[in-house]
N, C-alpha and C positions, 0 to 999 in steps of 0.2 A: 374523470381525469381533470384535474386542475389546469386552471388558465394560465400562461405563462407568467401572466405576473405574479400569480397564487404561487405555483411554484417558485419564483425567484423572491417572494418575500419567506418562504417556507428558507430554503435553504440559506439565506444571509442569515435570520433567525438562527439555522443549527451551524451553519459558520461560525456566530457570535457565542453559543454554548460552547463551541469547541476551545476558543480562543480565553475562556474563561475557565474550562477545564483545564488547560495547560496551567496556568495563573494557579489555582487552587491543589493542584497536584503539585506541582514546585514549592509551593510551601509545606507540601505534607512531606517532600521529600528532607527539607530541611530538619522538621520533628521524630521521624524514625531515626532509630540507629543499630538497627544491624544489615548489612552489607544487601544481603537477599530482598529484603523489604523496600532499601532504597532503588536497587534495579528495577526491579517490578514497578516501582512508582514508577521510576525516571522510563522503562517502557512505555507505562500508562500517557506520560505526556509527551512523548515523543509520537505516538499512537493518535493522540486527540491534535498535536501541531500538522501531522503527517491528513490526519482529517479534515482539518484545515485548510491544506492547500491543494486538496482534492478539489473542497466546494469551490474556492476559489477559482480554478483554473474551469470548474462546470457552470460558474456565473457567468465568466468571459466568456464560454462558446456561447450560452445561452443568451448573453447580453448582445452580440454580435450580430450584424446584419451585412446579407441575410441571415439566417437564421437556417444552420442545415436542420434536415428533420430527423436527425440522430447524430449522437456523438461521434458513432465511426465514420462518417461522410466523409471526415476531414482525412487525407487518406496521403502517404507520400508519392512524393508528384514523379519523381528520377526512378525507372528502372535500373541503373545499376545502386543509386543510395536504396531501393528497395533490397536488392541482391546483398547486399552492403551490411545492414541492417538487419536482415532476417537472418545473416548468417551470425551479427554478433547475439543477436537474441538468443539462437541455438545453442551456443558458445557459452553464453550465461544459463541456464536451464541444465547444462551439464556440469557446470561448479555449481548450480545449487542444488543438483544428484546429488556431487561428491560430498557436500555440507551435509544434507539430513544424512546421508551413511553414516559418515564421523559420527554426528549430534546422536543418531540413533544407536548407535555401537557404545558411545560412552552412560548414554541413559541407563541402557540394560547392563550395564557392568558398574556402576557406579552406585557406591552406597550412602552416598551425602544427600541426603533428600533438599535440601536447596538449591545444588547444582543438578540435580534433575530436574526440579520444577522451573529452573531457567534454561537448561537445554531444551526440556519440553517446549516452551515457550517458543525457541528459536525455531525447532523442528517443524513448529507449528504453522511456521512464518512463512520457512523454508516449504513449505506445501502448497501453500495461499500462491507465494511469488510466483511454481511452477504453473500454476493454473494461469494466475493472470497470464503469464506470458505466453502458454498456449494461446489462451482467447486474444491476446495481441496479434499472433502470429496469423489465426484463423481469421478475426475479424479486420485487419490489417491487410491479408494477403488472399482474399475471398473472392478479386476482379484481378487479379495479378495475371501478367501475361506469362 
């Protein structure tokens, strides 16, 4: 296991690739010109921006003192903002059901191979998002009265 400054020189490091993938994707976006290929970039650096302020926001807890001894520590303090909260989470996890249905309904009916491989995409997202937000919920609401 790396030492915490090991790791916080580690991650400013892939912060700083991130923040130069965006930069060099945005000019790729510029030189394509068919619509498909520009999405996909402009995903591509919205993806590595969005990576970006992952690390960033993992520097400050890690930079932080004390120092919890995991990222979920930090935990909401208000029972009813928890009640609050877990219910809009629930709330969002069932519009993004009803999004991969749609996404996935038009994939398999759709014969534009672009607009597939960008629904794909979203579908794909759309899956990723429910999970995190289970493990919000779980990890989140794990000491919950």
């Amino acid at each position: 296991m790396k030492s915490n400054s090991e790791l916080i020189g580690m991650l400013k490091a892939h912060k700083k690739f991130e923040a130069n993938m965006v930069n060099l994707v945005a000019n790729l976006e510029g030189k394509v010109h068919t619509r498909a290929a520009k999405l996909l970039l402009a995903e591509m650096r919205l993806d590595s921006r969005k990576h970006e302020a992952i690390l960033d926001e993992v520097l400050n807890t890690l930079e932080d003192k004390p120092q919890p001894k995991q990222l979920w520590e930090t935990r909401i303090e208000s029972y009813v903002d928890m009640q609050v909260m877990k219910q809009e989470l629930e709330k969002h996890m069932q519009l993004e059901a009803d999004m991969l249905r749609d996404a996935e309904k038009e994939i398999r009916e759709t014969q534009d191979e672009a607009l597939k491989t960008l629904l794909t995409h979203i579908a794909e997202d759309e899956k990723k998002h429910h999970k995190n937000i289970e493990l919000i919920i779980r990890k989140s609401y794990a000491f919950a009265p």
